[in-house]
FIKOLZA-1660 file (N, C-alpha, C; in steps of 0.1 Angstrom, whole numbers, plus 5000, padded with zeros to 4 digits):
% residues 192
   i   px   py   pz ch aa at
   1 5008 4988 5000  A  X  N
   1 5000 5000 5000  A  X CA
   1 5009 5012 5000  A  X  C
   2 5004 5020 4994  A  X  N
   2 5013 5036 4990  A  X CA
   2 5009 5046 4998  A  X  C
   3 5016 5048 5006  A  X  N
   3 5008 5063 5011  A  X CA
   3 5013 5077 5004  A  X  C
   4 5005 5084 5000  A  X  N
   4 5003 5096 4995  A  X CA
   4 5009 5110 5010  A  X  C
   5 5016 5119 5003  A  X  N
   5 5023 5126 5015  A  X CA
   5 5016 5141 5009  A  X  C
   6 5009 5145 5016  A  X  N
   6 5003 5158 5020  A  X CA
   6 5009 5166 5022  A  X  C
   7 5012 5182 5022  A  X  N
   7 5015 5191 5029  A  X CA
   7 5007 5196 5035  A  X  C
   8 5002 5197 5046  A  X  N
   8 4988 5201 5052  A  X CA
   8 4993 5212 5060  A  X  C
   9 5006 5214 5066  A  X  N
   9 5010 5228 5073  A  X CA
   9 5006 5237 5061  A  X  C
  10 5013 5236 5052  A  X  N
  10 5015 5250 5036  A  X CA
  10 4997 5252 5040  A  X  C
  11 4986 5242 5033  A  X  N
  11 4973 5242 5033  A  X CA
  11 4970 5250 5045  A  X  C
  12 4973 5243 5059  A  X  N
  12 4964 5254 5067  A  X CA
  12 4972 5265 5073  A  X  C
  13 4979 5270 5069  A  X  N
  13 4992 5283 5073  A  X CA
  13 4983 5290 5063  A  X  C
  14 4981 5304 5071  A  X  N
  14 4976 5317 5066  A  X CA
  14 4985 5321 5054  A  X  C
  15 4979 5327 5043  A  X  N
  15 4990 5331 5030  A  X CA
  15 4992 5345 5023  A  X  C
  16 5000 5348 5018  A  X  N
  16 4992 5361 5011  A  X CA
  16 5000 5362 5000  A  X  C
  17 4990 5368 4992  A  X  N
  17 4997 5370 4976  A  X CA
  17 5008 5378 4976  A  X  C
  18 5009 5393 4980  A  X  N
  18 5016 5397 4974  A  X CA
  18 5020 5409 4991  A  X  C
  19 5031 5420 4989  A  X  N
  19 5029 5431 4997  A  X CA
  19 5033 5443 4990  A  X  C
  20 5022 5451 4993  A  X  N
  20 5029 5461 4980  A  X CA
  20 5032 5474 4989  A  X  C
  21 5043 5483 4990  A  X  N
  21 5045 5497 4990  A  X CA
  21 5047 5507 4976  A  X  C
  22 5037 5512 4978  A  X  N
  22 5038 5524 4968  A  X CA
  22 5035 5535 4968  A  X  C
  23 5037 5546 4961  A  X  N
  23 5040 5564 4964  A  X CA
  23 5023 5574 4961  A  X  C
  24 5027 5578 4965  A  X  N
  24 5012 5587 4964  A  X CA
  24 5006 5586 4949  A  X  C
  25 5017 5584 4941  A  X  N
  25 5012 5583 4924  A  X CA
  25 5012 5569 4921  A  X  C
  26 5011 5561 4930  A  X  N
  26 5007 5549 4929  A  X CA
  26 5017 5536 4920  A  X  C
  27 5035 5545 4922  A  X  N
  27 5045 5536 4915  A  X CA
  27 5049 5531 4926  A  X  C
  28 5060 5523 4917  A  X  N
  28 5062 5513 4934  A  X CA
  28 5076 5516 4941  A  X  C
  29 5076 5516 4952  A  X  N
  29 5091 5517 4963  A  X CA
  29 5091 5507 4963  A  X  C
  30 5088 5494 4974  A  X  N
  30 5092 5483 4973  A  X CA
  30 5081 5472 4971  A  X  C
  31 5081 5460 4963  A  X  N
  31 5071 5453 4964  A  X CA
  31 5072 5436 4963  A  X  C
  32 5066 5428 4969  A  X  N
  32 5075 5412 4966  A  X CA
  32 5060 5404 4966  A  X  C
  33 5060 5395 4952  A  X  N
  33 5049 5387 4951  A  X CA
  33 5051 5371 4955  A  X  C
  34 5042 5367 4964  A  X  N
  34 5045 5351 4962  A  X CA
  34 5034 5342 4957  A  X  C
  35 5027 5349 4944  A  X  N
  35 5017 5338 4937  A  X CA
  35 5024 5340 4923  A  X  C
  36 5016 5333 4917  A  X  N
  36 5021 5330 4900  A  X CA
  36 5004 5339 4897  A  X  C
  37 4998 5340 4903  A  X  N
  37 4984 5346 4899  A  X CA
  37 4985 5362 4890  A  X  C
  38 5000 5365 4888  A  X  N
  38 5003 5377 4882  A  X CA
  38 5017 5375 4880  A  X  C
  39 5019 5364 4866  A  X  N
  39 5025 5359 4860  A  X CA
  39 5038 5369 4852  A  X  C
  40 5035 5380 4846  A  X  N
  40 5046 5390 4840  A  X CA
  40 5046 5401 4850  A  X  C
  41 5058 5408 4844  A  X  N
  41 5059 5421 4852  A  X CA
  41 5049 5429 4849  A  X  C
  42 5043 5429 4833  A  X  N
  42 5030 5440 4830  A  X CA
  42 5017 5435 4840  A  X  C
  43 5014 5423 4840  A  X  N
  43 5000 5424 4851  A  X CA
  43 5002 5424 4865  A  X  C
  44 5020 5421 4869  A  X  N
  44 5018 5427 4880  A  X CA
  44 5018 5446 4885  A  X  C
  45 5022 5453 4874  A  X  N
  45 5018 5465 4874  A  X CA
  45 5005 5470 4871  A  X  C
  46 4999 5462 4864  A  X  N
  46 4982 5466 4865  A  X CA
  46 4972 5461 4872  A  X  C
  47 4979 5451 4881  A  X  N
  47 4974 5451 4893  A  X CA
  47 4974 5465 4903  A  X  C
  48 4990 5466 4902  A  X  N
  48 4994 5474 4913  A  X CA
  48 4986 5485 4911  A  X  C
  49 4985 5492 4895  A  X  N
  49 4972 5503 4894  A  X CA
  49 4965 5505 4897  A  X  C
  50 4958 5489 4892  A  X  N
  50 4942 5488 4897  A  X CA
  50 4940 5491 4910  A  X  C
  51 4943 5485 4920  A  X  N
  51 4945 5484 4938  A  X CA
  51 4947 5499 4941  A  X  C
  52 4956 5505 4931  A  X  N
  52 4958 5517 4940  A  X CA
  52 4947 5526 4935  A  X  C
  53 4940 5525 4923  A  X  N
  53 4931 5536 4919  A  X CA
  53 4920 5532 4927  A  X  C
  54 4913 5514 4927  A  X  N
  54 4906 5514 4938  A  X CA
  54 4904 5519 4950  A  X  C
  55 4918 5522 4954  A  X  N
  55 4916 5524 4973  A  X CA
  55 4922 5537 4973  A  X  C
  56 4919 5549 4960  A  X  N
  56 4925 5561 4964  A  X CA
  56 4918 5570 4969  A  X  C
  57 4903 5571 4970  A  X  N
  57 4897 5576 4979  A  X CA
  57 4888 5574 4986  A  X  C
  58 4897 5566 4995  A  X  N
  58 4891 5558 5008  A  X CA
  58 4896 5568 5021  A  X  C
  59 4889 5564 5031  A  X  N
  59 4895 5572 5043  A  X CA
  59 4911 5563 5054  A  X  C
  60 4916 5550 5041  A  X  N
  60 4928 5550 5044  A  X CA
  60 4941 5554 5051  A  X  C
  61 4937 5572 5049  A  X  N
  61 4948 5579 5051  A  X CA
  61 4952 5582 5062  A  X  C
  62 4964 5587 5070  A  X  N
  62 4965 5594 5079  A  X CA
  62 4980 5602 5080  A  X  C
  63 4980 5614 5088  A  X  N
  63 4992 5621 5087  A  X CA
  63 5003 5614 5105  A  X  C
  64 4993 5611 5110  A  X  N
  64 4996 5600 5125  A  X CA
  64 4990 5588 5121  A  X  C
  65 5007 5580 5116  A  X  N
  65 5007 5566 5113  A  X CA
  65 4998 5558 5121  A  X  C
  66 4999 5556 5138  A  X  N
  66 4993 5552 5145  A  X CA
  66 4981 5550 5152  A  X  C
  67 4973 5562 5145  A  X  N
  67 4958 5564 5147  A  X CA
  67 4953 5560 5134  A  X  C
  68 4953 5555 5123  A  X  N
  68 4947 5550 5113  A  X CA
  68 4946 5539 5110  A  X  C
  69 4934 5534 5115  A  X  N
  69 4931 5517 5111  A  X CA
  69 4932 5513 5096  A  X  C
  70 4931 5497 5094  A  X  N
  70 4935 5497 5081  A  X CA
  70 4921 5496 5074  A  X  C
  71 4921 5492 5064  A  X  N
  71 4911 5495 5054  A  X CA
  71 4908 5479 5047  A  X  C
  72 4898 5474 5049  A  X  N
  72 4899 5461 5041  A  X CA
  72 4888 5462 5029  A  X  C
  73 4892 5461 5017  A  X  N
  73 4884 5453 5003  A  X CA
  73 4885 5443 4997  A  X  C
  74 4875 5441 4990  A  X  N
  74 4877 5432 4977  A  X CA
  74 4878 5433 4970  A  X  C
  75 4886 5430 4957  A  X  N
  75 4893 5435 4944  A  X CA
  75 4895 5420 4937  A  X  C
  76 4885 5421 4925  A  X  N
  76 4892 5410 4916  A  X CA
  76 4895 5395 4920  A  X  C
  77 4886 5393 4936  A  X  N
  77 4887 5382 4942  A  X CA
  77 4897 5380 4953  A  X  C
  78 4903 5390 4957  A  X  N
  78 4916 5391 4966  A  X CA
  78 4906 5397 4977  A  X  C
  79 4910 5396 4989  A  X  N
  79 4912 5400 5001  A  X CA
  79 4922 5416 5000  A  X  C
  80 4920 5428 5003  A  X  N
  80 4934 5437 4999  A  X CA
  80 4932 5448 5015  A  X  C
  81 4942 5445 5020  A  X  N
  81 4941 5453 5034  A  X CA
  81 4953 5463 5032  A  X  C
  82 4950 5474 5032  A  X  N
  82 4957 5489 5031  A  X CA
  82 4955 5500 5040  A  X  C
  83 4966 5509 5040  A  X  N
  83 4970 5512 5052  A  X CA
  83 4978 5526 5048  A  X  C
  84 4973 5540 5046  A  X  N
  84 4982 5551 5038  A  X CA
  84 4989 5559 5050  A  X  C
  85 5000 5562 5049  A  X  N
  85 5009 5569 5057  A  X CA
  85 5016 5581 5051  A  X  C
  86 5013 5592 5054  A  X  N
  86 5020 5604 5044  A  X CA
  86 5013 5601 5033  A  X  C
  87 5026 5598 5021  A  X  N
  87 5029 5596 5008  A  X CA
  87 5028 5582 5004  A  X  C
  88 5029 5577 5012  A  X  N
  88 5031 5561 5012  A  X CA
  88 5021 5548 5012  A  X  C
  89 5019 5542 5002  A  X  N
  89 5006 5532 5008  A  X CA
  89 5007 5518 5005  A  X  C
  90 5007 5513 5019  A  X  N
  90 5008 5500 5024  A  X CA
  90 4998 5491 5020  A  X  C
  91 5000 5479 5013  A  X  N
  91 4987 5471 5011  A  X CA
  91 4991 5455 5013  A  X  C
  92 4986 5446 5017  A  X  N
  92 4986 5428 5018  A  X CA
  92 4971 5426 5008  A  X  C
  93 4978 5415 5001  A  X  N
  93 4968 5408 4994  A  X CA
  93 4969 5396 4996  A  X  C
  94 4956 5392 4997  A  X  N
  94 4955 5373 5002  A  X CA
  94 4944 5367 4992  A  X  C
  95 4942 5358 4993  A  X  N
  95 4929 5347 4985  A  X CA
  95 4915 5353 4991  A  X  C
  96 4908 5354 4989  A  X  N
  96 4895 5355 4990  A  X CA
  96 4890 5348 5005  A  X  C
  97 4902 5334 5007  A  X  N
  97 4898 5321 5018  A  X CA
  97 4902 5326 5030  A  X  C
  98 4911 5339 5032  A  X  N
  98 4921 5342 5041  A  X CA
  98 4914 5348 5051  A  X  C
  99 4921 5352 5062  A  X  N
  99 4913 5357 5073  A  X CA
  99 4915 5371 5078  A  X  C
 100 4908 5382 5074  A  X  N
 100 4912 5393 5070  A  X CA
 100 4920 5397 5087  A  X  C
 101 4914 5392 5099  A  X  N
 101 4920 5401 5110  A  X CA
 101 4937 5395 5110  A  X  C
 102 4939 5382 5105  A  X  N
 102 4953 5376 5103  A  X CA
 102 4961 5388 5093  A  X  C
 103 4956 5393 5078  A  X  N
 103 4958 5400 5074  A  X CA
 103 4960 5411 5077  A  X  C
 104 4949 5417 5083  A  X  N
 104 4951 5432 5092  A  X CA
 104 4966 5433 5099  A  X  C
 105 4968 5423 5105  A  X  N
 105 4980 5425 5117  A  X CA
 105 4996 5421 5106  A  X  C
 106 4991 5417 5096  A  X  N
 106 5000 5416 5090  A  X CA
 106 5009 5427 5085  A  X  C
 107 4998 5433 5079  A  X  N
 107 4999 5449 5072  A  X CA
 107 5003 5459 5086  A  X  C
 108 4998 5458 5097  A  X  N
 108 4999 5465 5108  A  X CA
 108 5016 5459 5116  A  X  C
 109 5023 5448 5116  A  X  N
 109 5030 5447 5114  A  X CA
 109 5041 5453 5108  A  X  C
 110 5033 5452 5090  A  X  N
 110 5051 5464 5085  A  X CA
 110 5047 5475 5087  A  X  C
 111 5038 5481 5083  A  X  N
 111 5037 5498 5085  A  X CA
 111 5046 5503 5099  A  X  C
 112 5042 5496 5113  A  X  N
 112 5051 5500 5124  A  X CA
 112 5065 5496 5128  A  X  C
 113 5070 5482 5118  A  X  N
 113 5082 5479 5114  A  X CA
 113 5090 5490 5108  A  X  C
 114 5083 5492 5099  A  X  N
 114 5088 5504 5089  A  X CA
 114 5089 5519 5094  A  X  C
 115 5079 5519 5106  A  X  N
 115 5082 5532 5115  A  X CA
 115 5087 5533 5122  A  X  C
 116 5093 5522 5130  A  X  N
 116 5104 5519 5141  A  X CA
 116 5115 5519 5130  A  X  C
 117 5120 5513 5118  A  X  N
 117 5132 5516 5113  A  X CA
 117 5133 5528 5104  A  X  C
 118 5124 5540 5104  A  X  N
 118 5127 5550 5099  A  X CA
 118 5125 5561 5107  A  X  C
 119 5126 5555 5117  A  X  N
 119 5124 5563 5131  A  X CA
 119 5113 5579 5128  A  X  C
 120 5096 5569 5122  A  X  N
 120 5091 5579 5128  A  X CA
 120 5091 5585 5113  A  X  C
 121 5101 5587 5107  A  X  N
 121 5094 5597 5090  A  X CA
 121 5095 5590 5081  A  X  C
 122 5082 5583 5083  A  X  N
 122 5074 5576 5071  A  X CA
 122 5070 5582 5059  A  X  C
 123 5080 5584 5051  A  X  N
 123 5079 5593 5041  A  X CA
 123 5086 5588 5029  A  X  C
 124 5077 5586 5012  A  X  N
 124 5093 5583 5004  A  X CA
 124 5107 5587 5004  A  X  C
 125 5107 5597 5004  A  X  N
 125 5122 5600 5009  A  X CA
 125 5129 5593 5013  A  X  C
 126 5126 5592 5027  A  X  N
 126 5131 5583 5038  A  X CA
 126 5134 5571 5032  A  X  C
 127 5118 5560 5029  A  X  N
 127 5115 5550 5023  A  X CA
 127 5125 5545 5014  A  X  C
 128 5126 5552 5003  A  X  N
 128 5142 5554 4991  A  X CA
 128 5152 5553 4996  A  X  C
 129 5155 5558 5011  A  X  N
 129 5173 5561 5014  A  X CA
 129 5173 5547 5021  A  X  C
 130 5166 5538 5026  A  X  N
 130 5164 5530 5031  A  X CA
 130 5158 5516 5026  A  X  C
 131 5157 5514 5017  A  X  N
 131 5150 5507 5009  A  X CA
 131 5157 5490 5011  A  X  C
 132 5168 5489 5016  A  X  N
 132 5176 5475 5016  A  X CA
 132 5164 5477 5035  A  X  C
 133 5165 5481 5041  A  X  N
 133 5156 5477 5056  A  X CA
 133 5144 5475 5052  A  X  C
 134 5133 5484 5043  A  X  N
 134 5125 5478 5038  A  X CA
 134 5118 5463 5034  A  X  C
 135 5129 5459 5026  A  X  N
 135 5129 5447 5017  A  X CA
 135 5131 5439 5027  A  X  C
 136 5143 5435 5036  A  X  N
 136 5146 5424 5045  A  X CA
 136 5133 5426 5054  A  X  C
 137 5126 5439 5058  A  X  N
 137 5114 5439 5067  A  X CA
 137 5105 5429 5058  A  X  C
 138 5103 5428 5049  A  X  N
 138 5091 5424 5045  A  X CA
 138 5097 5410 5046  A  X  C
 139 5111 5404 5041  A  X  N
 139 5114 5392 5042  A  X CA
 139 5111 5389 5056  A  X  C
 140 5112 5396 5067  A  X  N
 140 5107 5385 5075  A  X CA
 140 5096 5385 5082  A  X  C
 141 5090 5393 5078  A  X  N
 141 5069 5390 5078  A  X CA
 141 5065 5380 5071  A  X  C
 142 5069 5376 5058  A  X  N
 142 5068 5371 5047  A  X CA
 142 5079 5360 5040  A  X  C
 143 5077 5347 5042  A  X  N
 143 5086 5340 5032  A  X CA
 143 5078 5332 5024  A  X  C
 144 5078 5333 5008  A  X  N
 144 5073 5321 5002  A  X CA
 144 5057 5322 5000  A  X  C
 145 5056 5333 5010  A  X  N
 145 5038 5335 5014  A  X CA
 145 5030 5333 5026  A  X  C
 146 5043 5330 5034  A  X  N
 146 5040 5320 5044  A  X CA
 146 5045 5333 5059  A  X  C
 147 5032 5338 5066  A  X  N
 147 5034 5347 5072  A  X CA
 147 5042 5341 5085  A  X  C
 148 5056 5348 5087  A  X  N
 148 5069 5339 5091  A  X CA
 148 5066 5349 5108  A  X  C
 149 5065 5365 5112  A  X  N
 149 5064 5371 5118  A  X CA
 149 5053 5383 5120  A  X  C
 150 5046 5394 5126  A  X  N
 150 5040 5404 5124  A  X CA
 150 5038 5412 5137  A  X  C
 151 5049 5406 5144  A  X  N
 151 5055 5414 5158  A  X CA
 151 5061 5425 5157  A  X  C
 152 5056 5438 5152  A  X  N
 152 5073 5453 5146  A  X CA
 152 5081 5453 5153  A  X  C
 153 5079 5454 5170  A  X  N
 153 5098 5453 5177  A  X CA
 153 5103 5445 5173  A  X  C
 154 5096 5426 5167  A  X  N
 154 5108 5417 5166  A  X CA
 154 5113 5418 5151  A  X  C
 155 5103 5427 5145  A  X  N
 155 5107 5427 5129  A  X CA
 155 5115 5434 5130  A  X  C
 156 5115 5446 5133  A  X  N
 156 5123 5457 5130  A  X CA
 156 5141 5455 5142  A  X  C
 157 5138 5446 5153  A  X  N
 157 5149 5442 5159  A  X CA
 157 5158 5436 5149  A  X  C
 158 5153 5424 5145  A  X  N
 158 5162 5414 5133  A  X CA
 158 5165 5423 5122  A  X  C
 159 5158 5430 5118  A  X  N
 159 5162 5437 5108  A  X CA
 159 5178 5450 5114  A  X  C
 160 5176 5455 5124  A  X  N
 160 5184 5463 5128  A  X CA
 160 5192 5453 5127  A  X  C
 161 5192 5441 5136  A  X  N
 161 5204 5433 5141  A  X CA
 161 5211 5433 5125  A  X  C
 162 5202 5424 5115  A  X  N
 162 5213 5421 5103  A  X CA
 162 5217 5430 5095  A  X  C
 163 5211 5442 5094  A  X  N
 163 5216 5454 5087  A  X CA
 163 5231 5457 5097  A  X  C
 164 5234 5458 5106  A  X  N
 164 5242 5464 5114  A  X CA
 164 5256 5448 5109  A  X  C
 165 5254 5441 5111  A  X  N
 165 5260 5434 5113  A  X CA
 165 5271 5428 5096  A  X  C
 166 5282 5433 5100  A  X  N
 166 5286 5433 5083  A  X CA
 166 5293 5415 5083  A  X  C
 167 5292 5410 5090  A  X  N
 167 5298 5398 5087  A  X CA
 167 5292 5385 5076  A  X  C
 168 5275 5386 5079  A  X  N
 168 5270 5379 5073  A  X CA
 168 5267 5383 5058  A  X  C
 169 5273 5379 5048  A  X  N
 169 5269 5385 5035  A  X CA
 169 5252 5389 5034  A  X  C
 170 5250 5398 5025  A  X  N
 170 5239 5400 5022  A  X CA
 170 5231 5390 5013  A  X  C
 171 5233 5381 5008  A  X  N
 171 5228 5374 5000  A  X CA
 171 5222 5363 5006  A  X  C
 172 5229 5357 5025  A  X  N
 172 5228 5346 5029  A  X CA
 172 5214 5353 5045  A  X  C
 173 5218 5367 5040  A  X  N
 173 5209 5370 5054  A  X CA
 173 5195 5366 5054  A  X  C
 174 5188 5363 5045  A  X  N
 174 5173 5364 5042  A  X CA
 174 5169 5351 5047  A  X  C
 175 5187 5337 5042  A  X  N
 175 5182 5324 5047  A  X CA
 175 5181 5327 5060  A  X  C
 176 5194 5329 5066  A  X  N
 176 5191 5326 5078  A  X CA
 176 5186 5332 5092  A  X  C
 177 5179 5343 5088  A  X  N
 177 5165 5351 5092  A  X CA
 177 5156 5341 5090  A  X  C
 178 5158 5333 5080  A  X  N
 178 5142 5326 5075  A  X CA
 178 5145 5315 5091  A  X  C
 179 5158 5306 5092  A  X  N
 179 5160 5294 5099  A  X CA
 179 5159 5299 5113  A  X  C
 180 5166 5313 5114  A  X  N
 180 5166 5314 5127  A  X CA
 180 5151 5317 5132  A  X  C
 181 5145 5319 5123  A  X  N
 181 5124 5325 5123  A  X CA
 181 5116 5312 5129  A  X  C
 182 5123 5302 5121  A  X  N
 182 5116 5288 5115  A  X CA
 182 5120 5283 5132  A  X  C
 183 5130 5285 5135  A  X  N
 183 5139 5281 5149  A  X CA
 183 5129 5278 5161  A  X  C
 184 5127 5296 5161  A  X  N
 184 5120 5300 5173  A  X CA
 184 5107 5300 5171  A  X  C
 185 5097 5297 5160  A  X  N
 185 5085 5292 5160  A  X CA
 185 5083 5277 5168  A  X  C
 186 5092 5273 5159  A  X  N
 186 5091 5253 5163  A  X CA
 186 5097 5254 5177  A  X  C
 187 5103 5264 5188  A  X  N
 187 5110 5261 5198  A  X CA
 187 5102 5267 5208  A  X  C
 188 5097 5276 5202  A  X  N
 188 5078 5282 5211  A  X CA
 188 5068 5273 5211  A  X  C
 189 5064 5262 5196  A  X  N
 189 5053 5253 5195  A  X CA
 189 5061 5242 5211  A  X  C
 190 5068 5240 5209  A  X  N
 190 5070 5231 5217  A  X CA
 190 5071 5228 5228  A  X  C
 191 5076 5244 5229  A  X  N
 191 5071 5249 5250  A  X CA
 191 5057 5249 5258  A  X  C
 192 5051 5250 5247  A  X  N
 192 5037 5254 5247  A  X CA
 192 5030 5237 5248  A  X  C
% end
């Protein structure tokens, strides 16, 4: 007899399509997809239009990052939870199946990641001069699709930690952010 081998963590692990940051004119600062559901770079930019023309006049906004809840829709069968700061607008996109308050904390996760590592001026500018803390932020909310963190002190800690630290190449930090993430999940499941 054969037994058939499942991945049933991937299946019941919360997921999201894509995370997008982008500028008041709706181009992109930083953005990382983990579906195939926007196969070229052209429909992932007319995505990114669509989403941003949809949710550009919403009461999304705020000039105090911290007082503005996020904003949840539906678009084209996505789940899209956004979040505008200044100039800047934060968005998570998930399947339709996803669970928007999982989502919410997701997005609520980088936006104050991203305000603990730009201490506070959440602004493109800023966003631009910093853009390698950005990206590693999102790596570790996010691997594969697979929501890894959405704690900001611990995101924005690891992140300080491996930015500061010139030993570990840049190319190898993302793994082992991913192992050391994967570490202390499975080392928490098990205390518990």
């Amino acid at each position: 007899m054969g037994h058939e081998f499942r991945d049933y963590s991937r299946e019941s692990c919360p997921t999201v399509k894509n995370i997008l940051l982008l500028d008041s004119e709706g181009k992109r600062v930083a953005v990382k997809y983990y579906s195939d559901d926007w196969p070229t770079h052209a429909a992932k930019l007319a995505f990114e239009k669509s989403v941003f023309t949809k949710t550009l006049k919403t009461n999304a906004r705020s000039e105090v990052w911290f007082f503005c809840a996020a904003e949840i829709t539906m678009f084209d069968g996505y789940i899209v939870v956004y979040k505008f700061i200044h100039d800047l607008h934060f968005f998570v996109t998930a399947g339709d199946d996803e669970n928007e308050l999982i989502l919410a904390s997701v997005l609520q996760g980088f936006t104050e990641s991203v305000a603990l590592l730009l201490r506070n001026d959440v602004e493109k500018r800023t966003a631009l001069e910093n853009l390698d803390l950005i990206l590693l932020c999102i790596d570790e909310i996010v691997d594969g699709g697979i929501i890894l963190e959405t704690d900001a002190n611990n995101i924005a800690g690891k992140v300080a930690t491996n930015a500061v630290d010139g030993s570990v190449p840049f190319s190898e930090q993302t793994i082992s952010q991913a192992l050391a993430t994967a570490r202390e999940h499975l080392a928490r499941s098990l205390l518990k």
